[in-house]
PAZAPA-954288 format. One line per 4 residues: for each residue x, y, z of N, C-alpha, C. Coordinates in steps of 0.05 Angstrom, whole numbers. Layout:
PAZAPA-954288
X,Y,Z,X,Y,Z,X,Y,Z | ...
end
This chain:
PAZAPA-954288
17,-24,0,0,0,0,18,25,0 | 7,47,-13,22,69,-19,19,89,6 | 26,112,10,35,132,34,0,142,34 | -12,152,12,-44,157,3,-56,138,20
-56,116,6,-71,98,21,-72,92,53 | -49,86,53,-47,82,81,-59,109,99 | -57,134,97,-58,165,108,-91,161,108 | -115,151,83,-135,162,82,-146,137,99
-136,103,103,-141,92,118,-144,94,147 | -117,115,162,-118,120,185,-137,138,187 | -139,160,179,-164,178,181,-187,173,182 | -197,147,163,-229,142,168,-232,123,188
-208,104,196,-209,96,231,-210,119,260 | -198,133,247,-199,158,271,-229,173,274 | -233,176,238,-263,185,250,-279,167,264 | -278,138,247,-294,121,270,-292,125,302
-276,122,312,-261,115,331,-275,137,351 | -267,165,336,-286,189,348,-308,194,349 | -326,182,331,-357,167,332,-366,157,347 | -350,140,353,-357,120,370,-352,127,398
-330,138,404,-327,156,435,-352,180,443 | -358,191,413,-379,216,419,-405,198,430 | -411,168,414,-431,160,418,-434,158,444 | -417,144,458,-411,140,490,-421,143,508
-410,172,496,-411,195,521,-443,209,518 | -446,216,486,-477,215,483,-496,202,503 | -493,174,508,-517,159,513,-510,178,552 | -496,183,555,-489,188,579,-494,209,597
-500,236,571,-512,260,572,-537,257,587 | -542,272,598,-582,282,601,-581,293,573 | -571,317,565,-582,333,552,-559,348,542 | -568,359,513,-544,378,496,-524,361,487
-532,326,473,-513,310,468,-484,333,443 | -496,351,434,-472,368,416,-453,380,441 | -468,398,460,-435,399,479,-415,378,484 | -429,356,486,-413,331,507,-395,326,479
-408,316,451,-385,314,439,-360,336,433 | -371,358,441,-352,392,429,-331,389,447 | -344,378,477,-327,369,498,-299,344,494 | -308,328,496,-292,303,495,-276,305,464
-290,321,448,-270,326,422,-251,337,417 | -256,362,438,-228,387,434,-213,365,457 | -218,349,472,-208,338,501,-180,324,490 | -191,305,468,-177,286,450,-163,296,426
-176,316,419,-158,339,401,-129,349,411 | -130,360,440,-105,372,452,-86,349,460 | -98,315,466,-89,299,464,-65,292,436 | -78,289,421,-65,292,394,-43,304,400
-57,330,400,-28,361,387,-10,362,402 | -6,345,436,10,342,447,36,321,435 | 22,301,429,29,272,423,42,278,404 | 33,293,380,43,301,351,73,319,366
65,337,380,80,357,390,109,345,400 | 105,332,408,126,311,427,137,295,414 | 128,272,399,136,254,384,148,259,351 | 127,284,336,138,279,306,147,312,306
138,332,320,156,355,323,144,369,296 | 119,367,281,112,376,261,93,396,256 | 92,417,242,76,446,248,43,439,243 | 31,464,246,1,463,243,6,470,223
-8,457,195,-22,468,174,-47,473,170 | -64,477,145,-92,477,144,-98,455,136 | -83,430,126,-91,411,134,-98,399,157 | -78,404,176,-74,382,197,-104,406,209
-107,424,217,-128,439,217,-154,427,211 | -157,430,183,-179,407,180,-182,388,183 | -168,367,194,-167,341,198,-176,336,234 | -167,366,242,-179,361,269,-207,372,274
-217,392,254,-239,399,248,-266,378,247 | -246,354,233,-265,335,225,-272,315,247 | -244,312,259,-251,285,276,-267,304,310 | -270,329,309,-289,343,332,-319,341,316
-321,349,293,-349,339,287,-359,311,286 | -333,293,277,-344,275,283,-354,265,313 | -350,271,331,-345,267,353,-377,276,360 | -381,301,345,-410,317,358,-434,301,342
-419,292,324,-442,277,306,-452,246,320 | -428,239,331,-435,206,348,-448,215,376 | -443,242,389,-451,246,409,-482,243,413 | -490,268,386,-517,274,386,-538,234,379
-528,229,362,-543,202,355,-543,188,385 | -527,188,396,-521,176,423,-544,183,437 | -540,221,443,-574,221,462,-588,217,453 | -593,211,423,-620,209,408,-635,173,420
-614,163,415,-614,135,415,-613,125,449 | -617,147,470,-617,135,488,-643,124,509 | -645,101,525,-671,90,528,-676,109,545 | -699,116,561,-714,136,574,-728,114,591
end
């Protein structure tokens, strides 16, 4: 597999991954399942930019920007389905 491949593979695991954490925490909410993911997204976001920070020593672009853009919505998007989906 080529550097492409492999790069767009990790990313659509990460969104999962962030989906699936928003869901979580969703079901876990009372209420306002979009804060809880805005929450736990920027949480795991600064996670990252440390990790990146420390380990590969590499700048912010507008990619890496949007890429974190994505995996916090994703995060609000698993959250909200989460309260939606939760039993009462």
């Amino acid at each position: 597999m080529n550097f492409q491949t492999t790069n767009l593979f990790f990313t659509i695991i990460m969104i999962i991954i962030f989906l699936i954490i928003g869901y979580k925490y969703g079901k876990q909410a009372e209420k306002k399942g979009y804060l809880e993911g805005i929450k736990i997204g920027i949480i795991l976001i600064i996670l990252l930019v440390i990790i990146n920070l420390i380990f590969y020593q590499s700048r912010f672009t507008i990619e890496r920007m949007i890429y974190y853009i994505v995996l916090i919505l994703s995060s609000i998007l698993g959250s909200m389905i989460g309260i939606n989906k939760k039993e009462k």
